[in-house]
mmCIF file of the N, C-alpha and C atoms, coordinates in Angstrom:
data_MODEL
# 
_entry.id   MODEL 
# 
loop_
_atom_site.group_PDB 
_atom_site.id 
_atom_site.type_symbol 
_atom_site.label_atom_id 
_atom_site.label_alt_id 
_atom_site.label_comp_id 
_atom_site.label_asym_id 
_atom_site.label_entity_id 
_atom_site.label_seq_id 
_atom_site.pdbx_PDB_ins_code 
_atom_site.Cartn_x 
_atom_site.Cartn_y 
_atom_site.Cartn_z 
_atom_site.occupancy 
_atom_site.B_iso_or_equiv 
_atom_site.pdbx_formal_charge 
_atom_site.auth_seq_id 
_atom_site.auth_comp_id 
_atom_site.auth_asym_id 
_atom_site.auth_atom_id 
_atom_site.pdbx_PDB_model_num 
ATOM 1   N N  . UNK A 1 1  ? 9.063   2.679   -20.612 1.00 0.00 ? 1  UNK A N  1 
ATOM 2   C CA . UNK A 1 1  ? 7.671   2.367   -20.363 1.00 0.00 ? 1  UNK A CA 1 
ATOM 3   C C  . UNK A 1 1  ? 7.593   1.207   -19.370 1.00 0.00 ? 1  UNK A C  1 
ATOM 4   N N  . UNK A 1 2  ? 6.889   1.090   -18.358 1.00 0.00 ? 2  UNK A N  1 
ATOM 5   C CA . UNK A 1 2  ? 6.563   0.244   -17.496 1.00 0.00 ? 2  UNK A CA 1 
ATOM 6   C C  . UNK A 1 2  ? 5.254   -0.307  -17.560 1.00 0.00 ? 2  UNK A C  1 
ATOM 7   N N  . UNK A 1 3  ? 5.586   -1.467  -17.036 1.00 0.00 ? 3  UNK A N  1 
ATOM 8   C CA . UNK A 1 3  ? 3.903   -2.154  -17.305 1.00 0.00 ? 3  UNK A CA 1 
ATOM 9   C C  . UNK A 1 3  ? 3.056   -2.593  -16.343 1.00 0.00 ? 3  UNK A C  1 
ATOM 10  N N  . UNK A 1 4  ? 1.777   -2.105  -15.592 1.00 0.00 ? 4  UNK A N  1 
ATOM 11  C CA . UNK A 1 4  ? 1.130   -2.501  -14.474 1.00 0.00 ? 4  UNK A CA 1 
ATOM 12  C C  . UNK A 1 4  ? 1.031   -4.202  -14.237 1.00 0.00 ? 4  UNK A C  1 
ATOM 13  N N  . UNK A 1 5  ? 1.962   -4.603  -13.350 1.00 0.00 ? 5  UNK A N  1 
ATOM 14  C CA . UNK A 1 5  ? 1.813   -6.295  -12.753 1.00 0.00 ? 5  UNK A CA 1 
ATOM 15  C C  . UNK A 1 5  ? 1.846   -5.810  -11.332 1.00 0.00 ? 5  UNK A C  1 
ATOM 16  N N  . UNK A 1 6  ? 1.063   -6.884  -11.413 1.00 0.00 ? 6  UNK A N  1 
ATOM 17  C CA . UNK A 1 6  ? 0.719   -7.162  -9.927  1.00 0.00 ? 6  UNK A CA 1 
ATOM 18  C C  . UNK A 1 6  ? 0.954   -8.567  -9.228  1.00 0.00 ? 6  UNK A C  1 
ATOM 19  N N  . UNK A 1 7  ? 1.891   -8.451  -8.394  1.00 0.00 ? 7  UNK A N  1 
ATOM 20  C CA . UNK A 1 7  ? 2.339   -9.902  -7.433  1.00 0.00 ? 7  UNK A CA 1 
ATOM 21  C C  . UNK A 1 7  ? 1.335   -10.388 -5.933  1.00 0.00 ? 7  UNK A C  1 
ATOM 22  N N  . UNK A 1 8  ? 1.196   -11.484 -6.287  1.00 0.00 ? 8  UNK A N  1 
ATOM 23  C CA . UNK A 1 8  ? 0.231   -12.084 -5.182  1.00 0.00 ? 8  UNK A CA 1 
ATOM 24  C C  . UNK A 1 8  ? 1.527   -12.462 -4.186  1.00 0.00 ? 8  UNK A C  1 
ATOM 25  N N  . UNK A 1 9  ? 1.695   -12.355 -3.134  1.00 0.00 ? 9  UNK A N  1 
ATOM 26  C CA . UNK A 1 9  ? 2.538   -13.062 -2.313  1.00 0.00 ? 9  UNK A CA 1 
ATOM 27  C C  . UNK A 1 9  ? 2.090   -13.886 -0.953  1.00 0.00 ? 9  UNK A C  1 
ATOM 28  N N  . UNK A 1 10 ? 2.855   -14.277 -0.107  1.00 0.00 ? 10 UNK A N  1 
ATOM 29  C CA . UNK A 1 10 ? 2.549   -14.606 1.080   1.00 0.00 ? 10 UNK A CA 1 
ATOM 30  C C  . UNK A 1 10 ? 2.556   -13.208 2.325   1.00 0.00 ? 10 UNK A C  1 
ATOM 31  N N  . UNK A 1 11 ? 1.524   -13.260 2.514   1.00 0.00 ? 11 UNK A N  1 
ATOM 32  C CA . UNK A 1 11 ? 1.192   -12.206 3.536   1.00 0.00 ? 11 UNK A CA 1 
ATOM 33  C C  . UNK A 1 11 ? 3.132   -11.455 4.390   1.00 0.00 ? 11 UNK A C  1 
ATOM 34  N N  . UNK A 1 12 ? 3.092   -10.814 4.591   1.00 0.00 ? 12 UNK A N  1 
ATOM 35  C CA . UNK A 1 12 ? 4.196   -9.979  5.385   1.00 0.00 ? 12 UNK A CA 1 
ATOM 36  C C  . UNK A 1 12 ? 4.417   -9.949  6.912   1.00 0.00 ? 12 UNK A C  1 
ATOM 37  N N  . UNK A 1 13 ? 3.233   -9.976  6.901   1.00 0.00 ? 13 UNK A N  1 
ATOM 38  C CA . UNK A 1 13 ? 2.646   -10.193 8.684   1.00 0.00 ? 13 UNK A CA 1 
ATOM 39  C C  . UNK A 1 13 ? 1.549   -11.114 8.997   1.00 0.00 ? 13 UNK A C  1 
ATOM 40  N N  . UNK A 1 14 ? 1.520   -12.022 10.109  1.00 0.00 ? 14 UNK A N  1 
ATOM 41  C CA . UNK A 1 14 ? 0.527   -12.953 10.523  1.00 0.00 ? 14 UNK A CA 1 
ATOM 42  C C  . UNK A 1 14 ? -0.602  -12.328 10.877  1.00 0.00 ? 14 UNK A C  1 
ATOM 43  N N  . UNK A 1 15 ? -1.285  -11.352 10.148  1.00 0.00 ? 15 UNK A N  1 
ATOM 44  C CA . UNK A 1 15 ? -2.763  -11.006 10.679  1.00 0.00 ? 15 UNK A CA 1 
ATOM 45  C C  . UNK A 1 15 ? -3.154  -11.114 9.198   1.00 0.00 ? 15 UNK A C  1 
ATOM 46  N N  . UNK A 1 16 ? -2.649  -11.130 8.003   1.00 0.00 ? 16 UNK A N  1 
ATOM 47  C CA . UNK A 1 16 ? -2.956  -11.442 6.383   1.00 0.00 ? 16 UNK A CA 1 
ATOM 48  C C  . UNK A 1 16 ? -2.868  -12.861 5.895   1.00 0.00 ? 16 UNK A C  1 
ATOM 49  N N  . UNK A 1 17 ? -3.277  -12.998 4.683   1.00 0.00 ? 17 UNK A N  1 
ATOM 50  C CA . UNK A 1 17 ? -3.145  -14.465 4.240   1.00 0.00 ? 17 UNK A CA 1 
ATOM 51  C C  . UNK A 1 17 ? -2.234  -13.985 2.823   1.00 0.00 ? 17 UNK A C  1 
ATOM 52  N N  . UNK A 1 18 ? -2.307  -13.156 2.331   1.00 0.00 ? 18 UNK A N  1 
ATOM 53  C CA . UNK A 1 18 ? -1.553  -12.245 0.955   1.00 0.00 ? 18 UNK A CA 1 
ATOM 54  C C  . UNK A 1 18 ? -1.435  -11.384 1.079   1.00 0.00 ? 18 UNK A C  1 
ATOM 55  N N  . UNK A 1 19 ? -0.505  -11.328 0.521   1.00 0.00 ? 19 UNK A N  1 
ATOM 56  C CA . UNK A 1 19 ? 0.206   -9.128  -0.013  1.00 0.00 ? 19 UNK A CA 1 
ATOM 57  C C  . UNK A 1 19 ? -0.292  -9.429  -1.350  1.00 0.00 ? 19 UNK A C  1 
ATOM 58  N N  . UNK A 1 20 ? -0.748  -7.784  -1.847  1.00 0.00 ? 20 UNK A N  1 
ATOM 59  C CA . UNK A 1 20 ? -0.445  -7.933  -3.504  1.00 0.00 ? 20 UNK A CA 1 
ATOM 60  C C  . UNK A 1 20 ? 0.050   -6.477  -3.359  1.00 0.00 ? 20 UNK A C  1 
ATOM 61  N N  . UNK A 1 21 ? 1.098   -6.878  -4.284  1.00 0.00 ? 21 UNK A N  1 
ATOM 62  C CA . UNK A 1 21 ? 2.476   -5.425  -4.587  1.00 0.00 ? 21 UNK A CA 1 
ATOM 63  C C  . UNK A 1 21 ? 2.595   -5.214  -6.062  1.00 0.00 ? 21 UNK A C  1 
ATOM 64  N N  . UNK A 1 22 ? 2.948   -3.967  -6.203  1.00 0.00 ? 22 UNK A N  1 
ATOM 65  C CA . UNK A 1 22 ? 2.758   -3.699  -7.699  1.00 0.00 ? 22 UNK A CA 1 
ATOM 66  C C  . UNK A 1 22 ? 5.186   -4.565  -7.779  1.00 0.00 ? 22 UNK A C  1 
ATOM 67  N N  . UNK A 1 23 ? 4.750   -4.578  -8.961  1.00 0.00 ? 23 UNK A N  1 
ATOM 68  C CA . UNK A 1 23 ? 6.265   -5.544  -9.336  1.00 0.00 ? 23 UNK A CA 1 
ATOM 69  C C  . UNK A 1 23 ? 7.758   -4.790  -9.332  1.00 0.00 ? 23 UNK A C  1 
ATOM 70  N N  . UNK A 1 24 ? 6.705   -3.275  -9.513  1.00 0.00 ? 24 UNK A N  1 
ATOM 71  C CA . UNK A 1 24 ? 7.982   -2.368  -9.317  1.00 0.00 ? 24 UNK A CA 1 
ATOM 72  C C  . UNK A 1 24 ? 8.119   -1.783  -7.829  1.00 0.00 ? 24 UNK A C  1 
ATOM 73  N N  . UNK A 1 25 ? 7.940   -1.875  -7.190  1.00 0.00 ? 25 UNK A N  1 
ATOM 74  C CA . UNK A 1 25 ? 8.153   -2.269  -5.792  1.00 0.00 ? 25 UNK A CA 1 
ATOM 75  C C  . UNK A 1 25 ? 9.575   -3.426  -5.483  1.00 0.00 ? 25 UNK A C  1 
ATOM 76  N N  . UNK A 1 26 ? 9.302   -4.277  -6.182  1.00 0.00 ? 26 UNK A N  1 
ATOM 77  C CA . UNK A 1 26 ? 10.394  -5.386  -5.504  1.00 0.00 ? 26 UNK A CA 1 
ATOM 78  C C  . UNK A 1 26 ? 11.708  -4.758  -6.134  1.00 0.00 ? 26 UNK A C  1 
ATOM 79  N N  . UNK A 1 27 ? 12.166  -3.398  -6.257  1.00 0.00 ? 27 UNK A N  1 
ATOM 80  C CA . UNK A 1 27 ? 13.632  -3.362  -6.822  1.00 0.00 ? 27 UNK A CA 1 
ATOM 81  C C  . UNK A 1 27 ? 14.111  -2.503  -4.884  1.00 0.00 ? 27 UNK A C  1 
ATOM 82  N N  . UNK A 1 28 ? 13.138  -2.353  -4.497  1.00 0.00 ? 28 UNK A N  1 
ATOM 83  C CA . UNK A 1 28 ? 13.067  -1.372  -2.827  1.00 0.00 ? 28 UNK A CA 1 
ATOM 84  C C  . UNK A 1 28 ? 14.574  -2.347  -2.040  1.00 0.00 ? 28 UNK A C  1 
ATOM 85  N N  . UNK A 1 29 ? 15.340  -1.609  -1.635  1.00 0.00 ? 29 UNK A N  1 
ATOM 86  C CA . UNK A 1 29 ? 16.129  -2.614  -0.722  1.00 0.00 ? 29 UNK A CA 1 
ATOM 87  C C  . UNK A 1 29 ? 15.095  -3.256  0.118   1.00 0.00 ? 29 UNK A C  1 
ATOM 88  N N  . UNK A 1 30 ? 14.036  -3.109  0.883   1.00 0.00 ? 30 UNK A N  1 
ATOM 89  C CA . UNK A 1 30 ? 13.471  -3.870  1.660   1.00 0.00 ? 30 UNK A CA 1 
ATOM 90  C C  . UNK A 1 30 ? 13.264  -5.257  1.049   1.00 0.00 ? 30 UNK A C  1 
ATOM 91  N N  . UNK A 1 31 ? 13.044  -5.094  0.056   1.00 0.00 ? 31 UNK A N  1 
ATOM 92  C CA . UNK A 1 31 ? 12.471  -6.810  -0.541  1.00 0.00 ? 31 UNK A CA 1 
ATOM 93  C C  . UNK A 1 31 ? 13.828  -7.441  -0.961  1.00 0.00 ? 31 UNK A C  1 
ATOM 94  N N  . UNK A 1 32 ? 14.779  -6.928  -1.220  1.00 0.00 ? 32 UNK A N  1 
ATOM 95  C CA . UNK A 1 32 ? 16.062  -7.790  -1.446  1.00 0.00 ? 32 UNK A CA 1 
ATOM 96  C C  . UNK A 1 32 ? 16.840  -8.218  -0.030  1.00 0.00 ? 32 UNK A C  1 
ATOM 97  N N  . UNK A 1 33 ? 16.250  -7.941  0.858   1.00 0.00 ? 33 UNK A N  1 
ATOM 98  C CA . UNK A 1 33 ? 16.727  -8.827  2.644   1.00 0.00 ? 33 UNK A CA 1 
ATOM 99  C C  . UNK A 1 33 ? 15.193  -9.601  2.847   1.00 0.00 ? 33 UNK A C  1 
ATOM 100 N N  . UNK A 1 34 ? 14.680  -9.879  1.981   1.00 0.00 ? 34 UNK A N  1 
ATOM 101 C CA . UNK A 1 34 ? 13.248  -10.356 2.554   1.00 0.00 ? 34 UNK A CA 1 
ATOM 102 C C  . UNK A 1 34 ? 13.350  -11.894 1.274   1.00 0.00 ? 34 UNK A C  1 
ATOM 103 N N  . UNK A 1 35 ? 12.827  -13.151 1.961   1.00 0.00 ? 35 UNK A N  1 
ATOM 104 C CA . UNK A 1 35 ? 12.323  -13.663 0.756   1.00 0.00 ? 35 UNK A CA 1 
ATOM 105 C C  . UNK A 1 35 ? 10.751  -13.786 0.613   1.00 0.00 ? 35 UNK A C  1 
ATOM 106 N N  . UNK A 1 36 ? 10.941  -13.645 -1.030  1.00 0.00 ? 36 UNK A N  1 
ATOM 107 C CA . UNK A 1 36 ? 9.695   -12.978 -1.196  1.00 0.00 ? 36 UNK A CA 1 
ATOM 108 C C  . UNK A 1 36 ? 9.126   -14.304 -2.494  1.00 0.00 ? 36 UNK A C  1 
ATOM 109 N N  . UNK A 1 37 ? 7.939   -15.014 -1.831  1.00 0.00 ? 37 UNK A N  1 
ATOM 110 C CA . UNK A 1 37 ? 7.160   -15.915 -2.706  1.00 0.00 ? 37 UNK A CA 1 
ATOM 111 C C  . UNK A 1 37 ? 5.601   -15.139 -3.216  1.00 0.00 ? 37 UNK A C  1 
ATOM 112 N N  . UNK A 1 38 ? 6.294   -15.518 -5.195  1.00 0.00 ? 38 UNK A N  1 
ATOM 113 C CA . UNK A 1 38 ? 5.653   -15.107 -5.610  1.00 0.00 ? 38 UNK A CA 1 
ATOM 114 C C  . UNK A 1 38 ? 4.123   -16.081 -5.610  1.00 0.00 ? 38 UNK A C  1 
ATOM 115 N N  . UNK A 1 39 ? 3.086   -16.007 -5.136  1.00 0.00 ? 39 UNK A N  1 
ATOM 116 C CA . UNK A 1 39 ? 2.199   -17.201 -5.983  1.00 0.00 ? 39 UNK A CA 1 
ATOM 117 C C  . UNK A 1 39 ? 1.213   -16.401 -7.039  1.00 0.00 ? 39 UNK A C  1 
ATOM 118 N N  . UNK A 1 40 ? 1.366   -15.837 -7.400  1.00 0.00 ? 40 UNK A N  1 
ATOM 119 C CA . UNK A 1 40 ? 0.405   -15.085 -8.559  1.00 0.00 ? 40 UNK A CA 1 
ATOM 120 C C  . UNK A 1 40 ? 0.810   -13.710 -9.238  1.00 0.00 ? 40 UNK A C  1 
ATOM 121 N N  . UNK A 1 41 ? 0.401   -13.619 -10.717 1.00 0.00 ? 41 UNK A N  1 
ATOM 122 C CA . UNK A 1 41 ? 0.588   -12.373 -11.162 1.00 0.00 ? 41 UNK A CA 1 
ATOM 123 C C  . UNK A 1 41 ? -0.620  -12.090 -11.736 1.00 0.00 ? 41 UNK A C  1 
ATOM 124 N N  . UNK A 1 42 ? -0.719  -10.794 -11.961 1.00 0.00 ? 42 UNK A N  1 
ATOM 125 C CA . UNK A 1 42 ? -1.892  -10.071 -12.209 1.00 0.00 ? 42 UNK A CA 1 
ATOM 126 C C  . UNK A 1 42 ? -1.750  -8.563  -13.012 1.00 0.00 ? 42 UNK A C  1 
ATOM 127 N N  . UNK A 1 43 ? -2.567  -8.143  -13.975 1.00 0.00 ? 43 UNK A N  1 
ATOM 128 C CA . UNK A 1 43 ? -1.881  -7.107  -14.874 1.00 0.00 ? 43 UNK A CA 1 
ATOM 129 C C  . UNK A 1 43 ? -3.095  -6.138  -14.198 1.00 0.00 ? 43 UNK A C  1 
ATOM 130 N N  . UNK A 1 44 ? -3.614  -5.999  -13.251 1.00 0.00 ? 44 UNK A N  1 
ATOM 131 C CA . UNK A 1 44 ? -4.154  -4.883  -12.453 1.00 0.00 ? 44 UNK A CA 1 
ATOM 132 C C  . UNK A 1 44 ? -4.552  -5.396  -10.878 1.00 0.00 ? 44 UNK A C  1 
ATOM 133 N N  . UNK A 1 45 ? -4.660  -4.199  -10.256 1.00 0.00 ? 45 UNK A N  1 
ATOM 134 C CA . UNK A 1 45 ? -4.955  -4.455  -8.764  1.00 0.00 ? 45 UNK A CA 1 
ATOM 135 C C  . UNK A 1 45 ? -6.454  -5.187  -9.065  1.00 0.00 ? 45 UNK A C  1 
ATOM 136 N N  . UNK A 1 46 ? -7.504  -4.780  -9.553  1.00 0.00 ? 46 UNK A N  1 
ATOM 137 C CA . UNK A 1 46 ? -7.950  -5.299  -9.588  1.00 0.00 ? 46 UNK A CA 1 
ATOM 138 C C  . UNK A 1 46 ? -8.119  -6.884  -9.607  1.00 0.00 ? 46 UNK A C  1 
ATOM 139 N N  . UNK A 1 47 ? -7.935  -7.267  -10.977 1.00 0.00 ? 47 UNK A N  1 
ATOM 140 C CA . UNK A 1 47 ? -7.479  -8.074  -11.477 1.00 0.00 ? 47 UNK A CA 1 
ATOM 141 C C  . UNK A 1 47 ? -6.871  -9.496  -9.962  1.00 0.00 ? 47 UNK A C  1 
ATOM 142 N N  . UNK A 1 48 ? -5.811  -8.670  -9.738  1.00 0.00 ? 48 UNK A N  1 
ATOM 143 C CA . UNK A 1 48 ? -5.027  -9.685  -8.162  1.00 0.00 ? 48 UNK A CA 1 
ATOM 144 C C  . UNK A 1 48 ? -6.015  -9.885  -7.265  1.00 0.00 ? 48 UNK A C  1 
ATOM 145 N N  . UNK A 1 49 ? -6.848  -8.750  -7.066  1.00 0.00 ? 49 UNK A N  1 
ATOM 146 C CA . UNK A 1 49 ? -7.966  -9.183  -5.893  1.00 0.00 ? 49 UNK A CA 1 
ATOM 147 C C  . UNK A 1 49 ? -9.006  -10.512 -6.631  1.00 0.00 ? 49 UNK A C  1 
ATOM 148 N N  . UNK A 1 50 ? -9.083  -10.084 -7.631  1.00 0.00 ? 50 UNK A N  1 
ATOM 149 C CA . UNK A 1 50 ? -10.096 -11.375 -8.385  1.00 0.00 ? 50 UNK A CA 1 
ATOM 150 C C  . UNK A 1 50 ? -9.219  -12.747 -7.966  1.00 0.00 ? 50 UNK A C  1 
ATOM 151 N N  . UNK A 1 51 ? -8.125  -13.199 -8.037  1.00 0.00 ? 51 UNK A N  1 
ATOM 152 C CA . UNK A 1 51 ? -7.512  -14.089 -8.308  1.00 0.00 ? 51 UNK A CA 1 
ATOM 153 C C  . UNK A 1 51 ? -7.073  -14.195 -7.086  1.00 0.00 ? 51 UNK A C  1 
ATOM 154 N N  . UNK A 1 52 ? -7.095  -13.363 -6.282  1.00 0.00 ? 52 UNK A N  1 
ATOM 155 C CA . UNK A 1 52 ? -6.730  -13.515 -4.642  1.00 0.00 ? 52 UNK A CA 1 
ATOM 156 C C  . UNK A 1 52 ? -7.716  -14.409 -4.512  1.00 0.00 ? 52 UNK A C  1 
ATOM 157 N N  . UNK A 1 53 ? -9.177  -14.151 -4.931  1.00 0.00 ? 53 UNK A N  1 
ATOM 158 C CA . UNK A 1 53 ? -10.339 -14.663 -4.127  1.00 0.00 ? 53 UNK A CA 1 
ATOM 159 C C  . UNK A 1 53 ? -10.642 -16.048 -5.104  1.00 0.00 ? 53 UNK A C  1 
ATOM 160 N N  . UNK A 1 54 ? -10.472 -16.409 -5.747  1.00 0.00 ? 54 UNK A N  1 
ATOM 161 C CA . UNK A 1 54 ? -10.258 -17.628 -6.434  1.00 0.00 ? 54 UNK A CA 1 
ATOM 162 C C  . UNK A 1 54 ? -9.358  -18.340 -6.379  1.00 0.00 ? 54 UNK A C  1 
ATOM 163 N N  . UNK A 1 55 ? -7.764  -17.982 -5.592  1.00 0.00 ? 55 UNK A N  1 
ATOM 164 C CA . UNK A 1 55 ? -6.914  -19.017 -4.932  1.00 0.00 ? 55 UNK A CA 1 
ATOM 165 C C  . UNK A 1 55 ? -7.438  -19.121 -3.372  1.00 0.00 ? 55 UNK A C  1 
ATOM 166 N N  . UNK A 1 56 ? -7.978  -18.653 -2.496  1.00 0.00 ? 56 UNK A N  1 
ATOM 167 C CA . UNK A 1 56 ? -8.755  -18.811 -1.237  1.00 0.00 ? 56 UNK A CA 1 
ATOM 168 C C  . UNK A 1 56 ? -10.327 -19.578 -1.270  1.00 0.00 ? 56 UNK A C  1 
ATOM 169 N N  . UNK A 1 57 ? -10.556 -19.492 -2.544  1.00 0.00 ? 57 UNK A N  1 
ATOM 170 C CA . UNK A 1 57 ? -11.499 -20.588 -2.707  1.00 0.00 ? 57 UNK A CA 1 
ATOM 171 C C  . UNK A 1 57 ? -11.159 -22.010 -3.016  1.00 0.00 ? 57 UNK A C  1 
ATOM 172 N N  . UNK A 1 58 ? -10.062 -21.968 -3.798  1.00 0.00 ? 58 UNK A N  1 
ATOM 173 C CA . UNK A 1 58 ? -9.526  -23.257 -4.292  1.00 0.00 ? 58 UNK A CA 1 
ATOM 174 C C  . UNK A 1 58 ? -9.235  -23.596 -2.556  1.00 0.00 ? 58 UNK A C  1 
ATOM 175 N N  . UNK A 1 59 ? -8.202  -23.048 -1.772  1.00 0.00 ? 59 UNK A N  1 
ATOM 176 C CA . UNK A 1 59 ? -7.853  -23.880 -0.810  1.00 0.00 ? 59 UNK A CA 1 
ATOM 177 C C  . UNK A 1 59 ? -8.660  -24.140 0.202   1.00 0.00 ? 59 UNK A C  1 
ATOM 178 N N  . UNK A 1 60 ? -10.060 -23.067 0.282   1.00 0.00 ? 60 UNK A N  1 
ATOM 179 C CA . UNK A 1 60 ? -10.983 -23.748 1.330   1.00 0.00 ? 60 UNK A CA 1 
ATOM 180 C C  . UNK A 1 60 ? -11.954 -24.837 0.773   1.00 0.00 ? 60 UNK A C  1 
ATOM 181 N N  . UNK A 1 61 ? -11.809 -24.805 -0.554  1.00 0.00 ? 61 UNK A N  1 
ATOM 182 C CA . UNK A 1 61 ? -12.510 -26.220 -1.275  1.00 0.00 ? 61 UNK A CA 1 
ATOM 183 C C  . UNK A 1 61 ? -11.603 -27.707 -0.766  1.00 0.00 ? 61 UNK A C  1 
ATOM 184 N N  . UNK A 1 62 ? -10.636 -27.208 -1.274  1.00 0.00 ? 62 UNK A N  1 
ATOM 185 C CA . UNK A 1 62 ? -9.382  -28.548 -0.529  1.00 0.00 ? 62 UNK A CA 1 
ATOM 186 C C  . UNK A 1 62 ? -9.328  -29.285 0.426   1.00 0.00 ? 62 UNK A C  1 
ATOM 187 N N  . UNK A 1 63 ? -8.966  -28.128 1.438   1.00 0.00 ? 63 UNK A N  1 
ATOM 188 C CA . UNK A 1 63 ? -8.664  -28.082 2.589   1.00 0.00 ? 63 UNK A CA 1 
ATOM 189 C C  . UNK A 1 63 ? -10.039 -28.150 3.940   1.00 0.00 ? 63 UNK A C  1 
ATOM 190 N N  . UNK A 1 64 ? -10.706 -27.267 3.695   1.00 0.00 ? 64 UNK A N  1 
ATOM 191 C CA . UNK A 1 64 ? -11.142 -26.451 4.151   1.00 0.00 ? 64 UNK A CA 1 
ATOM 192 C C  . UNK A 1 64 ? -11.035 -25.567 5.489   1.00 0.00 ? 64 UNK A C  1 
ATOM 193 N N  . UNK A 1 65 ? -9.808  -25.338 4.955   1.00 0.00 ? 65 UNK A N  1 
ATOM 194 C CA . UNK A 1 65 ? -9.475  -23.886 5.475   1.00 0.00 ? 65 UNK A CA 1 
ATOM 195 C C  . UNK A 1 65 ? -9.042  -22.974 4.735   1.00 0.00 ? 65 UNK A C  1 
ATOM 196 N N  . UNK A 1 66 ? -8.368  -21.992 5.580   1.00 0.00 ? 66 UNK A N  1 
ATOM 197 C CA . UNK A 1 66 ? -7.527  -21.065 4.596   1.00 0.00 ? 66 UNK A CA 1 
ATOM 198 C C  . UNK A 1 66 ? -5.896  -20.979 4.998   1.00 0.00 ? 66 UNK A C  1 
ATOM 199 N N  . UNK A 1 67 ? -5.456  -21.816 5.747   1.00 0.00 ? 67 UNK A N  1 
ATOM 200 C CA . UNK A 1 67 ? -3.776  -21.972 5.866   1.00 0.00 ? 67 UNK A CA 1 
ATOM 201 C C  . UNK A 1 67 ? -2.837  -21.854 4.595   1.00 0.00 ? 67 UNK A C  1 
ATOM 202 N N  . UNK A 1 68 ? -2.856  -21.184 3.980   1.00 0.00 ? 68 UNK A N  1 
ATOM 203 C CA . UNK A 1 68 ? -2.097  -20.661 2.675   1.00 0.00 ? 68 UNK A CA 1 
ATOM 204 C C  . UNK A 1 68 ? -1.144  -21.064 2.774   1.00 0.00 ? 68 UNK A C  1 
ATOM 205 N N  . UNK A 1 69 ? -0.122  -20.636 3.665   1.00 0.00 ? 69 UNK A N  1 
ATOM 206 C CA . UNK A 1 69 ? 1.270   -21.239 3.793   1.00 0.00 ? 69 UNK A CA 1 
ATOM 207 C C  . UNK A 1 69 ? 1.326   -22.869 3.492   1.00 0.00 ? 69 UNK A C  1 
ATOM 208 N N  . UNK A 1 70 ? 0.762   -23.209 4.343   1.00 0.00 ? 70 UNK A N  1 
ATOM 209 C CA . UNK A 1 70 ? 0.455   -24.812 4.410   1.00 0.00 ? 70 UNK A CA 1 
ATOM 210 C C  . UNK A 1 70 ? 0.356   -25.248 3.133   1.00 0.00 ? 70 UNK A C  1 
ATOM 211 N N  . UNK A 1 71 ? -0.852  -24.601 2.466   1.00 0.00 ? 71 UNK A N  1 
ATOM 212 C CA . UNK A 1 71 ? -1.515  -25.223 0.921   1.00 0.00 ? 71 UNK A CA 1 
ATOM 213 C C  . UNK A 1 71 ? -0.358  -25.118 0.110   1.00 0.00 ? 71 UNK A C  1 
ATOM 214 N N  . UNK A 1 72 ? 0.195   -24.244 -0.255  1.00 0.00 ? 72 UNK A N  1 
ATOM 215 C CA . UNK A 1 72 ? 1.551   -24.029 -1.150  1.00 0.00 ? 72 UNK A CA 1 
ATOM 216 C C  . UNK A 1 72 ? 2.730   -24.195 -0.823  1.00 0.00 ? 72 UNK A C  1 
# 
């Protein structure tokens, strides 16, 4: 039995600010030549988008911007 998680990460490519990947994904050879920062988990896609948008609020409250990399 497997269980729906969901990983917030740092974007993959410079046109994103996050990836969110389901957890069973990271066994892919691609992600074991990649390092891969987790900053969030989430037990549905949903769920990650909620919490996507409530860590992008925290850092434009901060900051005010959205430089993610930077903030974490």
């Amino acid at each position: 039995m497997t269980f729906e998680v969901y990983c917030i990460t740092f974007a993959s490519n410079s046109y994103n600010l996050f990836d969110i990947i389901n957890a069973n994904e990271l066994i892919f050879p691609y992600y074991s030549k990649r390092d891969v920062y987790i900053l969030g988990l989430a037990g549905s896609k949903g769920q990650a988008k909620y919490l996507v948008k409530d860590m992008l609020m925290e850092i434009y409250d901060k900051t005010g911007d959205f430089r993610v990399r930077e903030y974490f």
